[in-house]
N, C-alpha and C positions, 0 to 999 in steps of 0.2 A: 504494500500500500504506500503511496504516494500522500501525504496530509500534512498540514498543517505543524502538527508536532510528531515527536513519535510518541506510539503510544506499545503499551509492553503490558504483559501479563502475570501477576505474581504467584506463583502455584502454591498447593494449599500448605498449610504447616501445623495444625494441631483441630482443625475443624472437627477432621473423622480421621480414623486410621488410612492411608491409603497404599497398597504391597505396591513392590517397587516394579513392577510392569507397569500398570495403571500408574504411577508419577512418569515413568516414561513418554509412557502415551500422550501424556496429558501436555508435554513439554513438544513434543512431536505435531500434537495439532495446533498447536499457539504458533508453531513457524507454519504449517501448512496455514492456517488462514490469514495469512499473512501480518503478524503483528511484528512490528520492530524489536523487541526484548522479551527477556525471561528476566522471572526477578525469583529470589528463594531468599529467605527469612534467616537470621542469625539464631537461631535460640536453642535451646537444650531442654527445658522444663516447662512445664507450666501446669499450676494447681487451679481446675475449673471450678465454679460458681457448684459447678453439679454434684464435687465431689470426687472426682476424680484425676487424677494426674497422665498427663501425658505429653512426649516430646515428639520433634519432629526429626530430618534425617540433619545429620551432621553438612552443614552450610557450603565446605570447601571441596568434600568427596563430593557432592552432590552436583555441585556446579564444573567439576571436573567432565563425572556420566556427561550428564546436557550440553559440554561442552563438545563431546566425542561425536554426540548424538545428533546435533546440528549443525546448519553449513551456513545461516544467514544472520540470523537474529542476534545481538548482543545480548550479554548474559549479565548479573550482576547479583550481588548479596543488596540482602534490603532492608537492614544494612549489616554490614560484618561489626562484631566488636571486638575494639580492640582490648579488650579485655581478657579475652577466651584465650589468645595465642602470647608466646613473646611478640613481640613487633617485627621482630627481623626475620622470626619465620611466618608470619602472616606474609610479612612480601614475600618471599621465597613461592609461598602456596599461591599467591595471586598471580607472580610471573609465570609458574609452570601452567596455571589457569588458561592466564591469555595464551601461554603456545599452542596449548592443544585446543584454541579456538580458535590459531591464528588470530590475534588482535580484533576479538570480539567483547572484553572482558572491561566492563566500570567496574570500578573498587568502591562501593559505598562504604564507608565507614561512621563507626559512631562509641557511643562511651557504655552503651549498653543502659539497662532501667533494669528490669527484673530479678530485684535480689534474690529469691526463689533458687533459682538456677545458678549464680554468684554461688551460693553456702553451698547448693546440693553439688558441687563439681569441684570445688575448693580454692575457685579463688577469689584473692581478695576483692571488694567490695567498696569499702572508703575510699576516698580521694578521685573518685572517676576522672572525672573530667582532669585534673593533674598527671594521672596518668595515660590519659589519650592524648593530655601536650607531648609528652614525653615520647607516647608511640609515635604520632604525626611525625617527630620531629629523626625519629629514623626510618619511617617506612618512606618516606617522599622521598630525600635523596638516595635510598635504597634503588624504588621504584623509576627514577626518573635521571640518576647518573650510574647508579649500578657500586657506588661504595659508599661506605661512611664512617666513621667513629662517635660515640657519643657515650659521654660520662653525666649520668641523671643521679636522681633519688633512688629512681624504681628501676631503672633499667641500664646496662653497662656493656657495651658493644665497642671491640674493637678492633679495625680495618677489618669489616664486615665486607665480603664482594657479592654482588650478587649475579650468579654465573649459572647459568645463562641467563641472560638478560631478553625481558620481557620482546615481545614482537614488534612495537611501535617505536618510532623513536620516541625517545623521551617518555617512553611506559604508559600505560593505561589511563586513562582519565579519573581521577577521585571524584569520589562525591561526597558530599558532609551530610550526614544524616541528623539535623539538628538547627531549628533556628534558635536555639535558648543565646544570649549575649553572649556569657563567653566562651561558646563552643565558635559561636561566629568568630569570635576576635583569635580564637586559633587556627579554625579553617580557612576562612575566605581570602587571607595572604597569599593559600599555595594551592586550593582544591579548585576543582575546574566547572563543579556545579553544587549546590545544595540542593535540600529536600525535604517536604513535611508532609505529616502523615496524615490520612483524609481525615482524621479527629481532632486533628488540632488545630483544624483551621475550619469544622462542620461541616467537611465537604461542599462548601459555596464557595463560589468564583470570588463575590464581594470582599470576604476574609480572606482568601487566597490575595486579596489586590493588597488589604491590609499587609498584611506577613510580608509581601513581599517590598510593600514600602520600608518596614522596619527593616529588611537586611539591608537593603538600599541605599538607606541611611547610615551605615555602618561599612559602605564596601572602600577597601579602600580605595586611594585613586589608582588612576592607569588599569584596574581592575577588570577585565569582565569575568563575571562568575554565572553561570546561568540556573535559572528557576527551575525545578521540577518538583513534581508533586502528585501523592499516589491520590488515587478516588477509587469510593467505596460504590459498587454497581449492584443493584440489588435487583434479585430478579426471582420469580416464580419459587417457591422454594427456600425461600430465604431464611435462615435461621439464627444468625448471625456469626458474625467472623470474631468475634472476641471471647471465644470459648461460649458462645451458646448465651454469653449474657444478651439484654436488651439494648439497642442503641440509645445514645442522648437524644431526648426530642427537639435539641438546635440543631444534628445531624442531617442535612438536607439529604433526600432522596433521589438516588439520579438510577434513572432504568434504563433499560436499554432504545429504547422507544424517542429518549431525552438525551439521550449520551452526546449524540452529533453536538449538541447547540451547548453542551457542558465544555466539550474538549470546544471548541470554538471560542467558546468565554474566557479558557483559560488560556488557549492561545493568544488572545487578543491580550489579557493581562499580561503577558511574558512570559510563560509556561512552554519549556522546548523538549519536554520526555514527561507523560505523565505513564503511573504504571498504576493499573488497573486490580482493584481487590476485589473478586466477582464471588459475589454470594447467591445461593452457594459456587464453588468453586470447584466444578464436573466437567465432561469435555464438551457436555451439550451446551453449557454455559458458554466454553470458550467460543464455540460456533457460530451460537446467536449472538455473542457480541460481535464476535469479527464478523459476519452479514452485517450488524447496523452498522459498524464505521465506514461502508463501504461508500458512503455519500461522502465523505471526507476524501476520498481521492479525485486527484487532479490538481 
């Protein structure tokens, strides 16, 4: 598809169980019907509303498979945290990423939320965001000259090479998963795009315009960093994407019916990749979206 922005699809992560054929598939028809990206979820844990606990597949083998598995679509974590790995093998995994995608691969990054999975995996917790300066501050020049050194608090790397070196010159595009101030005031110096999640801005264009004023206001100069932004698609079936809780009633409802003139709002804001939360999240779902964006080509 030819449109406006790209737009991408992010397969499921804790909705229902789903065996690893069926995520295959499901990754398989998101490029047959022509969408720009795949996106797959950071996480490891999570304790439902319902009662129950349950994780999804581990974020880097995962986007490895789908990297193998596909020849067009960009791929990306949504978002990786730099929490879960050291820093210098987080690039390490992202580089070998992008090879076996051949230079299809964004690196979303972010400082993680879900203490749950923090305790249940063993690490630490405190200081987040200090410790995602300190990762940014090696995976970038990891990612985008291939060496570094760097003496932190948290972390201590020395002439670190990164060999083989990603597909792209100058490595994969970041993304900052985060408009809170001071993740912005560490990413938007060296990240090549941010990103907010359809809840934190109520899935509306109008607070998408908001959000994107405040990072705006804060870019540095000479800067361009570009917008994107996931939305929640709710269709037939719907039962919700947050472990089965109920959504906020400021959560604007966008269906598939309204999508066209949504991704158009948000284009028109400055919205250059939104990536699609489809509830539920089946291949029929994928279908009937990718049919209605097809008025967005040309």
């Amino acid at each position: 598809m030819t449109r406006m922005c790209k737009v991408g699809v992010q397969l499921p992560e804790v909705e229902r169980f789903v065996p690893w054929p069926e995520y295959l598939d499901l990754a398989r028809r998101v490029e047959a019907a022509g969408y720009d990206s795949i996106w797959v979820g950071d996480h490891l844990l999570y304790d439902s509303a319902g009662g129950f606990t349950r994780g999804p597949y581990e974020v880097w083998t995962t986007l490895a498979a789908i990297a193998a598995l596909t020849e067009r679509v960009e791929i990306g974590p949504l978002v990786a945290s730099t929490g879960f790995h050291a820093p210098a093998m987080l690039a390490k995994q992202a580089a070998t990423v992008d090879a076996i995608s051949q230079g299809r691969l964004i690196v979303g990054l972010g400082a993680g939320w879900n203490r749950r999975e923090y305790d249940a995996f063993g690490f630490p917790y405190n200081r987040r965001v200090s410790r995602f300066a300190e990762a940014m501050a090696i995976i970038v020049p990891l990612l985008r000259a291939g060496r570094t050194t760097f003496h932190g608090e948290f972390y201590d790397i020395a002439d670190c090479v990164l060999d083989p070196r990603p597909i792209r010159e100058g490595g994969p595009p970041i993304m900052l998963g985060s408009t809170s101030p001071r993740m912005l005031g560490i990413g938007l110096p060296v990240v090549d795009s941010w990103n907010v999640w359809w809840s934190l801005y109520d899935n509306a264009v109008e607070r998408f315009v908001e959000v994107k004023a405040k990072v705006d206001a804060v870019m540095p100069e000479d800067r361009h960093v570009e917008a994107t932004a996931a939305v929640l698609v709710t269709l037939p079936g719907a039962k919700g994407r947050l472990m089965g809780d109920t959504y906020d009633a400021k959560v604007r409802t966008v269906t598939p019916d309204d999508l066209c003139d949504h991704v158009r709002g948000l284009t028109q804001a400055g919205a250059t990749h939104l990536q699609l939360v489809l509830d539920p999240i089946t291949a029929e779902s994928i279908d009937v979206v990718g049919e209605s964006l097809a008025d967005l080509e040309g």
